[in-house]
N, C-alpha and C positions, 0 to 999 in steps of 0.2 A: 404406815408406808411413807408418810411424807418426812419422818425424823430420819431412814435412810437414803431418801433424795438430797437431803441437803447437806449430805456429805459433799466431800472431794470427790473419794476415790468410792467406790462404789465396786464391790467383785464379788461374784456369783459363781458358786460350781457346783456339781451334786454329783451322784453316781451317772454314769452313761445310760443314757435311754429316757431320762426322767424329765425329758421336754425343757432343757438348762436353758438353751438357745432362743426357745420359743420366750422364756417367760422373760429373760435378758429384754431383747427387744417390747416387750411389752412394756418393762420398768423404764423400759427408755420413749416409747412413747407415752406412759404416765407422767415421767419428769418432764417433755415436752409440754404436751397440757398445760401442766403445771406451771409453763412459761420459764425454763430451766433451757440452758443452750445446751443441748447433750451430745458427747464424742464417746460413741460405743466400740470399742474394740474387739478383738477375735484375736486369739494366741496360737498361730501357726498350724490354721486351719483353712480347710478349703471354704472359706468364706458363704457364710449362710445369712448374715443377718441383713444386707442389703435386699435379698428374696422377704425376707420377713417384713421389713421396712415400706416395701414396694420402693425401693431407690429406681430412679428413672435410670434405662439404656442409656449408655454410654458408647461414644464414636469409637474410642482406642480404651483398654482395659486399666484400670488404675493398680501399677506397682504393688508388690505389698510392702509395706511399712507407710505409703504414704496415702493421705485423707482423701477419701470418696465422700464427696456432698450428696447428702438423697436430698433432703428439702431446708428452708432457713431455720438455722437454729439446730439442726440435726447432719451428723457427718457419722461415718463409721470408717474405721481404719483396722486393719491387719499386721500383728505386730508378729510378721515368723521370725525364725530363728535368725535367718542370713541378711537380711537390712537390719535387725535389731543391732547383732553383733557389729555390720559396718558402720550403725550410727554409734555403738559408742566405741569405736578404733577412732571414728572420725575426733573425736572429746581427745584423745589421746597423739593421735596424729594429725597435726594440723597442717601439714607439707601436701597437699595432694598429690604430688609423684611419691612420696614416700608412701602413701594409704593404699593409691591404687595397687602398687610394689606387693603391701603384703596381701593384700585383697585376692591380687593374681595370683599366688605363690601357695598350690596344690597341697605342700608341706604343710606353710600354716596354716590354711584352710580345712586342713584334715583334724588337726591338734585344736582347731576352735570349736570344732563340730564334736570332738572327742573327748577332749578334757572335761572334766567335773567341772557341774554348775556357769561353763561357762556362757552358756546360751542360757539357760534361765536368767541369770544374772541382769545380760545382756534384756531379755526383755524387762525384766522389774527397775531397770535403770532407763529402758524404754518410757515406761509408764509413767516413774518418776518425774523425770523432766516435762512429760506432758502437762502434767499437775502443776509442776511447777510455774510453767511457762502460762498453767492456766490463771494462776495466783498474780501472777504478775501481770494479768490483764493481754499479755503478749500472745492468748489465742483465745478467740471468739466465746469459748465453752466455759458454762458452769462445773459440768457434770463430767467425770471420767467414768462410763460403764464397765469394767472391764469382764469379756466372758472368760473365765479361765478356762482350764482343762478340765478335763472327769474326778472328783474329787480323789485319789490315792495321788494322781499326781501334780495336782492340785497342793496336795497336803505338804510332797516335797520342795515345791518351787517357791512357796511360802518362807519356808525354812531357810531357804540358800542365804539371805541376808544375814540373819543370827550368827551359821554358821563361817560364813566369810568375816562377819565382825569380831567375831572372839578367834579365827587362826589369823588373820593378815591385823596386824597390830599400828600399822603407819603406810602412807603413801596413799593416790588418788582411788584406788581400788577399796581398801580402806575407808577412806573419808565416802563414800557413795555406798557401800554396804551400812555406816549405818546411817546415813539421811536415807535410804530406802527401809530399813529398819524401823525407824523411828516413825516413819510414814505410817508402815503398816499399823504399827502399833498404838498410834493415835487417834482414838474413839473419836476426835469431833472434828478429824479428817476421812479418818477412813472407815466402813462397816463392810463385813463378811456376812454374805446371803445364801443360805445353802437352799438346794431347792432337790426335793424329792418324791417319789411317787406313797401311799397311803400302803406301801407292800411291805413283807417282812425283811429281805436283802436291803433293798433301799435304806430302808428306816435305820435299820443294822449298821449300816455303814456309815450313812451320816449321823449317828448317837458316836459312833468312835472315832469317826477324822473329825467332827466337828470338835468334839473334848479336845483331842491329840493337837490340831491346826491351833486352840485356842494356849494351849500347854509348852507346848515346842516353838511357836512361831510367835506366840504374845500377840495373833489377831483373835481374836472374841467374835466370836456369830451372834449377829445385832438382829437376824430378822431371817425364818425360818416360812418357806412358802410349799404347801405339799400339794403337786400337782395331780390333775384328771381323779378327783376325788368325785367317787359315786354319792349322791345324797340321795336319803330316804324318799319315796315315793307322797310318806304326809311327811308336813313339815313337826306335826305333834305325834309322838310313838311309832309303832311301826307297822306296816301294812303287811306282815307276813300271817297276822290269825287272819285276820279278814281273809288273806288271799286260798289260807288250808280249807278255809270252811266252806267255801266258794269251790275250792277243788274236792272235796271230798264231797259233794253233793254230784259233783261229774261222773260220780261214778264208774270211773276210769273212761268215758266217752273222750272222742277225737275229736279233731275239728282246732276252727281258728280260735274260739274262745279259749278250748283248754293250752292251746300254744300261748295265748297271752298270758295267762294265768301261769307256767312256767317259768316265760320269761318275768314276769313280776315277780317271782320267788324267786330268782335266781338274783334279780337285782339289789332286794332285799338281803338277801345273803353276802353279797358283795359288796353294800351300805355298812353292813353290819360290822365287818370285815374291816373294810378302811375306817371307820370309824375308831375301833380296836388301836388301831395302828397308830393314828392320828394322835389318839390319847398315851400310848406309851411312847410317841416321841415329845411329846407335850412335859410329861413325868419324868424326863432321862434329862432333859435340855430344860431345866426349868426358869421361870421369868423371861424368856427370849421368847420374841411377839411370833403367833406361828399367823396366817393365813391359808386357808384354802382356796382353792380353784376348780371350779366342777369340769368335767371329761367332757370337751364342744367339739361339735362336729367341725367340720373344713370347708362348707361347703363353699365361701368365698374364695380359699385357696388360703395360704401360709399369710400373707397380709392380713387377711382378713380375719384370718384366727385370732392374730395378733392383737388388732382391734380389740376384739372381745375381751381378749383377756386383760386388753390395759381396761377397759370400762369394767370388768368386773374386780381386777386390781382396786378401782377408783372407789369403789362401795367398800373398801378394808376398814373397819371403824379407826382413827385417828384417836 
């Protein structure tokens, strides 16, 4: 865990539902720990990682595109579509009567929002500069988290660099497709985190975008984390004879013993299962470091899951 904290750029996606968000914030309050100045992002979403974070209430709401402080050494920002695209008109247009012009102007604003790639772009040139500016010492942060989108499209916003590199052959559009390129594609700047649940869909789909993202896009998946993983009841074999022979003595009797005895076979079956799964995406993706995560209850609330999971992050053998 700690060879992809010390990246740059640092981006994480997986299929929808498979706790992407949760475990984002968690890598960001690990590299925190770890004494890392971390800037987490969120890609033009209703903003969740500041809940995960416990970021303190704020008087007036912070903009999206620009930096919310939760605590020192830790900020999160929101890169949607419509600040991304006007910070980089602003790169372009440096007149502000002539920015605000097209800004206002319903036309282009239809045609920005509409055109191919040109909001993704817009955010990965977002990101870029972040980096950049982090490199250059000219912002506080070690760490750029970024949470992408659900890995299919995930898969295509990756790509938009390559492809803008190889059709637009000269000009500022050009030059910035491929130093974002080139970003991506730079192992001891940037690593790719897929993160997924121990189920058949899941695994499925991060074993194919994960090849495809690594194929089409020249980012490689550095580190593989599979979440709410059930684990066996022993830590040595498996407690499902113990639990039949136990049941079969029940003689089909009721009551709260034989419900636990259920449930422990039902657990066990479900152990058995993720386990399965863990192992054919271990086999399909092989040499990329996996990690588990076991299934934690909420009871402190979103923050405090979060907690947990960077302290059980923290126990990832190095």
């Amino acid at each position: 865990m700690l060879s992809i904290l010390g990246k740059r750029l640092l981006l994480v996606s997986g299929k929808g539902g498979v706790g992407k968000s949760a475990c984002v914030a968690a890598l960001a309050r690990l590299a925190r720990a770890r004494g890392l100045r971390v800037l987490a992002a969120e890609v033009d979403t209703r903003p969740v990682l500041p809940t995960f974070l416990a970021a303190p209430a704020l008087a007036h709401p912070v903009p999206d595109g620009e930096l919310r402080p939760v605590e020192d050494g830790l900020a999160t920002v929101n890169l949607d579509h419509t600040s991304s695209v006007v910070f980089w008109l602003k790169e372009h247009l440096p007149v502000p009567r002539l920015l605000k012009a097209v800004v206002a102007n319903p036309i282009i604003g239809h045609f920005l929002r509409a055109a191919p790639s040109v909001t993704e772009m817009a955010v990965l040139n977002r990101s870029w500069r972040l980096v950049r500016d982090m490199e250059r010492g000219e912002l506080p942060f070690d760490l750029l988290l970024l949470d992408l989108p659900a890995l299919g499209h995930a898969h295509q916003l990756l790509k938009v660099p390559t492809i803008l590199a190889e059709l637009v052959k000269a000009g500022p559009a050009a030059r910035r497709a491929r130093e974002v390129d080139q970003l991506l594609r730079d192992p001891g700047r940037t690593a790719l985190t897929l993160v997924s649940l121990a189920e058949e869909m899941p695994v499925s789909e991060t074993i194919q975008l994960g090849q495809r993202i690594a194929r089409e896009a020249g980012v490689p998946v550095q580190q593989l984390l599979v979440n709410q993983v059930t684990p066996p009841l022993l830590a040595e074999g498996s407690a499902a004879p113990l639990l039949g022979r136990i049941d079969a003595r029940m003689n089909g009797r009721q009551g709260s013993l034989a419900e636990l005895i259920a449930a422990g076979l039902l657990r066990e079956q479900r152990a058995h299962r993720h386990r399965e799964q863990v192992e054919r995406l271990r086999r399909s993706l092989p040499g990329i470091p996996l990690a588990t995560l076991p299934l934690l209850l909420q009871d402190d609330g979103p923050a405090g899951l979060v907690r947990n999971l960077a302290y059980r992050l923290a126990e990832v053998p190095t």
